[in-house]
C-alpha positions as CSV (number, residue, x, y, z in Angstrom):
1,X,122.3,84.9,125.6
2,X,118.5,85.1,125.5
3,X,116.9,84.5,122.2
4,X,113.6,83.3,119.8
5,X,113.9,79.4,120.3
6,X,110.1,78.8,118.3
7,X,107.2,80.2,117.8
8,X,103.3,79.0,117.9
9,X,100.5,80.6,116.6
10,X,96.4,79.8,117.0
11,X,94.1,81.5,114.4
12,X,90.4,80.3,115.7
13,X,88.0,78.5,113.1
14,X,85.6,81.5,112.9
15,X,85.6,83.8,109.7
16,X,84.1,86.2,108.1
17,X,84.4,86.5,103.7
18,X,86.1,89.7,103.5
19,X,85.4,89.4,99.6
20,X,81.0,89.0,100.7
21,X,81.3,91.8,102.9
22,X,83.3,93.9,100.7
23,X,80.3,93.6,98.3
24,X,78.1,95.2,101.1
25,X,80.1,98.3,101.4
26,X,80.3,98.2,97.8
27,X,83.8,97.1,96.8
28,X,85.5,95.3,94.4
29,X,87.0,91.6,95.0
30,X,89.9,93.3,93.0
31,X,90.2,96.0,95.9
32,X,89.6,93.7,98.9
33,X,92.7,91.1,97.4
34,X,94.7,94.0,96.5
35,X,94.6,96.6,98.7
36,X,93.0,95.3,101.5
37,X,94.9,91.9,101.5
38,X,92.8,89.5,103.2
39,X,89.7,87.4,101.5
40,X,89.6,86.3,104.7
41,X,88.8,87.7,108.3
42,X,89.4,85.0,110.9
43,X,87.0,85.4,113.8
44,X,87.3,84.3,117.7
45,X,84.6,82.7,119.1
46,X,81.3,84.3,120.8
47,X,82.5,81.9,123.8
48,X,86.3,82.8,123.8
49,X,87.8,85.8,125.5
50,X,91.3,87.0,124.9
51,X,92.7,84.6,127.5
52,X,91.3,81.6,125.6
53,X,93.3,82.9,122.6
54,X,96.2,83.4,124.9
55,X,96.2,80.0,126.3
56,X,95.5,78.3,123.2
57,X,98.6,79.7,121.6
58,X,100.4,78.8,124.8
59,X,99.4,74.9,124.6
60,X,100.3,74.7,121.0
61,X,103.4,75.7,122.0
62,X,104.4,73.6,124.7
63,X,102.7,70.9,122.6
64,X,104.6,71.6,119.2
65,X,108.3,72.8,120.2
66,X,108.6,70.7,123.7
67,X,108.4,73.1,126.3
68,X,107.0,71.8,129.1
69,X,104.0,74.5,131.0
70,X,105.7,73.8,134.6
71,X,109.4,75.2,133.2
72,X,107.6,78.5,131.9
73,X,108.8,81.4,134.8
74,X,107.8,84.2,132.3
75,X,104.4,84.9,130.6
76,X,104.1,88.5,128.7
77,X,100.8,89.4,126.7
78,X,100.6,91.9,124.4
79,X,97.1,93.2,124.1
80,X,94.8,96.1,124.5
81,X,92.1,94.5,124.4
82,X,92.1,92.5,127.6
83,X,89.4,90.4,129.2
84,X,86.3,92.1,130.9
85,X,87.7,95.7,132.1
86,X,91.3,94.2,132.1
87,X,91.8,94.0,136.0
88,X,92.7,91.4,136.8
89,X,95.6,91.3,133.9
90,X,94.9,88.9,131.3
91,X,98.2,87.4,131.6
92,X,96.9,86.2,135.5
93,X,93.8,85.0,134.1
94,X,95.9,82.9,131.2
95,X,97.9,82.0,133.9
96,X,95.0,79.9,136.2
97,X,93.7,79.1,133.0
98,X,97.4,77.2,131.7
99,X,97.5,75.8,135.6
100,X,101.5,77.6,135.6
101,X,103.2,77.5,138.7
102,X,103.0,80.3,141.2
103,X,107.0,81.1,140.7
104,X,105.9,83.1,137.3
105,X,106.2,86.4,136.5
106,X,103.1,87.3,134.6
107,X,101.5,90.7,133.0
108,X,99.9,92.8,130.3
109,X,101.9,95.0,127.9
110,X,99.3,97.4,126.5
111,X,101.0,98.0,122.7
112,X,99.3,97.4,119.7
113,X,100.8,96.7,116.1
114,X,104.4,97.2,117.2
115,X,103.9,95.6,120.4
116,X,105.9,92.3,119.1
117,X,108.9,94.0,118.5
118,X,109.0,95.8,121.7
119,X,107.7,92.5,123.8
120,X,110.8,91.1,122.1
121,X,112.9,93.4,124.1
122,X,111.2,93.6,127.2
123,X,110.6,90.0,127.8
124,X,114.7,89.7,127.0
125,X,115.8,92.4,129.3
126,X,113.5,91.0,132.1
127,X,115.1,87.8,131.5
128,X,119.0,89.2,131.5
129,X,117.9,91.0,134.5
130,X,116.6,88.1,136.6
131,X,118.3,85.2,135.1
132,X,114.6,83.4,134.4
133,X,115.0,80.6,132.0
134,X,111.7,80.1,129.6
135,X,109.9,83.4,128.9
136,X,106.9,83.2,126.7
137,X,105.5,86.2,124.8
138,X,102.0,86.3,123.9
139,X,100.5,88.1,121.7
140,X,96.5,88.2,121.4
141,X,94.3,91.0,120.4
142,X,91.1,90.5,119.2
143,X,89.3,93.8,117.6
144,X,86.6,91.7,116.7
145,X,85.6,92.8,120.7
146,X,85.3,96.5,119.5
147,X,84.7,96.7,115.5
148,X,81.4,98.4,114.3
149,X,79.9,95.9,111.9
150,X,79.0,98.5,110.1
151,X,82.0,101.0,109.6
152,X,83.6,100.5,106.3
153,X,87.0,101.4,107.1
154,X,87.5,99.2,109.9
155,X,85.3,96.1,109.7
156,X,87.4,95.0,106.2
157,X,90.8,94.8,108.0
158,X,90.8,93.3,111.2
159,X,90.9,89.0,112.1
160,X,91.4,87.3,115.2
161,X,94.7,85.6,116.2
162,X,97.3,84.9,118.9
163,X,101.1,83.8,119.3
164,X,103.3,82.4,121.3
165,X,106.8,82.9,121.1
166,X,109.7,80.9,123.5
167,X,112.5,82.7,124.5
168,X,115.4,80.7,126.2
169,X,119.2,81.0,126.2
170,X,119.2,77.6,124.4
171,X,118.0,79.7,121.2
172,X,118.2,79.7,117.3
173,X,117.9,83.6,116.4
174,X,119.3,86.4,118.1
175,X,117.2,89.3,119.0
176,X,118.9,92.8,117.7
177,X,118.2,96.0,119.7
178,X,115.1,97.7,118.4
179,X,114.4,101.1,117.5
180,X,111.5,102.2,119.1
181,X,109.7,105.4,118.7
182,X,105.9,107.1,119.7
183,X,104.0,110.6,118.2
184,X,101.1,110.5,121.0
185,X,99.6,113.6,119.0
186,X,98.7,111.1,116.0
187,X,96.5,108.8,119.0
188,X,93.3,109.8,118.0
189,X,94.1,108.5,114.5
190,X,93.3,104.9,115.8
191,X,91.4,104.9,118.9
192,X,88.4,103.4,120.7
193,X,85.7,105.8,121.6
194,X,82.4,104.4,123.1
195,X,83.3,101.1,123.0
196,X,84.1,101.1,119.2
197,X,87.2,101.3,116.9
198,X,87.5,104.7,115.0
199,X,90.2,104.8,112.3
200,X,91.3,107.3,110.4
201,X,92.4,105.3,107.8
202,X,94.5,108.5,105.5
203,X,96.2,109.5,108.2
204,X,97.4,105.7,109.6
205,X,98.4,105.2,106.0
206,X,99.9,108.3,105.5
207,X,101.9,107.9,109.2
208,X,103.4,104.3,108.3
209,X,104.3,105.2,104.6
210,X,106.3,107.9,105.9
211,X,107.5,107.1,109.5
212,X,108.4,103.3,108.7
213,X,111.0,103.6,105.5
214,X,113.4,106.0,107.7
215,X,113.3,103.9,110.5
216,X,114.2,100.4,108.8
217,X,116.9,102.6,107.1
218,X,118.3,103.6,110.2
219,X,118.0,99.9,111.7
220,X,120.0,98.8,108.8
221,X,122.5,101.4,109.3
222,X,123.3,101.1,112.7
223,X,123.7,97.6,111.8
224,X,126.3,98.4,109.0
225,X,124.3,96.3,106.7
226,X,123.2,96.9,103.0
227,X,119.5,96.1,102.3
228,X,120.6,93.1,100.4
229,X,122.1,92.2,103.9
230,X,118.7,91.1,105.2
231,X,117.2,88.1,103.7
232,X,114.0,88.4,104.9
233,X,111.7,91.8,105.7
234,X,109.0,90.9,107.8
235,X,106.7,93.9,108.6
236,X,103.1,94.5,109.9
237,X,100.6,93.5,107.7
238,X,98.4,96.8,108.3
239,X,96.9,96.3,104.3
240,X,98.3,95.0,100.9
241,X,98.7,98.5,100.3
242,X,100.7,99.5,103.4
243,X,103.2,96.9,103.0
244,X,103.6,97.6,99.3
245,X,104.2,101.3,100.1
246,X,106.5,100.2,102.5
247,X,108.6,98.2,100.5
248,X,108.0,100.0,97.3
249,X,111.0,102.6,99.0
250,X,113.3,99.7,98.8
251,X,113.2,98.6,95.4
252,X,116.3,96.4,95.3
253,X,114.8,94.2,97.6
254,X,111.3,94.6,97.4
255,X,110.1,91.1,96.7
256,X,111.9,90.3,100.0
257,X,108.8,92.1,101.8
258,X,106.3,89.3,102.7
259,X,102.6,90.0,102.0
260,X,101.0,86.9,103.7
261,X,97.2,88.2,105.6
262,X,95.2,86.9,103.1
263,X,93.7,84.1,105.6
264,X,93.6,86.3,108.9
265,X,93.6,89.9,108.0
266,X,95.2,92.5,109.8
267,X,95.7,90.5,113.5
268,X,97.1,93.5,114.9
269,X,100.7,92.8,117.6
270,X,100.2,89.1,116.1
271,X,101.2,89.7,112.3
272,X,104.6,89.7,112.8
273,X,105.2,86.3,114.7
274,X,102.4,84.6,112.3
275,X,104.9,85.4,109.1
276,X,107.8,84.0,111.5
277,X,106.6,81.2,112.8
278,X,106.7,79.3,109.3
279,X,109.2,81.0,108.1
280,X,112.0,80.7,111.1
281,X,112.8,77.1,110.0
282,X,113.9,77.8,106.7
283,X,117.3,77.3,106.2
284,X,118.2,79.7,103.6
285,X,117.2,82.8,106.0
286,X,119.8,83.8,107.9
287,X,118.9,87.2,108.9
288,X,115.3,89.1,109.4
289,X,114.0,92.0,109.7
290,X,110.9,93.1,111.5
291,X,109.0,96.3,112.0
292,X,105.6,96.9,113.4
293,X,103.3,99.8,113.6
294,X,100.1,101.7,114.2
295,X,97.9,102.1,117.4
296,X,99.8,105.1,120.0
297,X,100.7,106.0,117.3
298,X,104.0,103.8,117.6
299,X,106.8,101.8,115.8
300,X,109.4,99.6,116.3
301,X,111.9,97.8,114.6
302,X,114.1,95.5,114.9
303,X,116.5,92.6,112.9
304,X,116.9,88.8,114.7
305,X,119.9,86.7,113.5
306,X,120.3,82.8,113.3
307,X,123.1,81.5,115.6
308,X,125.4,80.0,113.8
């Protein structure tokens, strides 16, 4: 059965002082460590596109967890914010870039903050479909390509970074069917419009406050687990205050909610597999759950398992 063998992750050098630029706009250190989350904004490069981010996640993989490039047959990324126009795909260009083999099946998934948990099943069903071996799922989406410098509501969330997660049959968690759900009538709420970002930050807040609780509750149930079940609740890291909001519905386990953005900022489909990736190897954790939202407006959510 397929399933998460390891993940990688690349955060570029670049940064921005989240707690210098909150000054400009006129906030408090206080709001941008507690509500924001992040003293820190990690940046891409001027020279690096979104396939550089891709491929660097993809050689630190392959480097780190011994998989070798030439035994990769799959390579999803998750992005919306592709290279150039985005034709060709930015998996293709990755894919000349990482020197894979021509027996590959590569392409773009266009999702944004729940787009982990549903590249998770995608990348899976493709791979129980065709019987490929090594499927890699990328995640890289850098809104530093369309933030306004100088919009407030956006420019004190969003960092740079990209993942790379291995799926194999020779694998140590289990991937649980998601729940997966869309309101299209809440898209303009976080859009790009002229080459720019426009969020409507209320309304985002308001939509994963609401929308999110009921739909990890209904994951759980359809599990037949008890919150206390899950070890682990690893969830998008929109803000300090989205994730408290979040878990603040679940008060029994609450501290099991990880708030960890305070290097990267809000790194869009990549927050999820950043808090997994040092947290998979930790043998106390047993069972996860994971949940992303935002950008369609969309969420997903699903719970992986270790093999025993």
């Amino acid at each position: 059965m397929i399933g998460i063998k390891s993940i990688a992750t690349f955060v570029p050098d670049g940064a921005i002082d989240n707690i210098a630029q909150g000054e400009r706009f006129g906030e408090s250190a206080d709001f941008i460590r507690n509500k924001i989350g992040a003293r820190r904004l990690a940046r891409k490069g001027d020279d690096q596109d979104t396939s550089d981010l891709v491929r660097a996640a993809v050689v630190r993989l392959t480097e780190q967890e011994g998989l070798a490039a030439e035994d990769i047959d799959a390579l999803i990324v998750v992005t919306q914010n592709p290279d150039e126009s985005g034709l060709p795909h930015t998996a293709a260009v990755a894919h000349a870039k990482l020197g894979l083999g021509q027996d590959v099946a590569a392409f773009d998934v266009s999702l944004g903050c729940s787009g982990y948990v549903y590249g998770l099943s995608i990348l899976k069903g493709l791979m129980d479909e065709t019987g490929l071996r090594n499927g890699v799922l990328v995640t890289a989406d850098p809104y530093s390509k369309v933030i306004d410098p100088g919009d407030r509501v956006t420019s004190l969330l969003f960092g740079d970074a990209a993942s790379a997660t291995w799926l194999c049959e020779d694998a140590v968690w289990d991937i649980g069917k998601p729940l997966l759900a869309t309101d299209g009538t809440g898209g303009d709420h976080l859009m790009v419009a002229n080459g720019l970002l426009k969020m409507n930050g209320r309304q985002v807040f308001n939509f994963a406050a609401l929308r999110v609780p009921p739909q990890i509750q209904a994951a759980l149930e359809r599990e037949g687990l008890e919150p206390t079940d899950v070890d682990l609740y690893c969830i998008h890291q929109g803000s300090a205050a989205i994730v408290d909001a979040i878990a603040r519905r679940f008060p029994v386990v609450k501290d099991r909610f990880v708030l960890d953005m305070d290097g990267t900022g809000n790194t869009v489909s990549s927050t999820v597999p950043l808090l997994l990736a040092s947290r998979l190897n930790d043998p106390g954790l047993q069972r996860i759950l994971i949940s992303g939202f935002g950008v369609g407006l969309s969420w997903a959510t699903s719970i992986i398992s270790k093999r025993t």
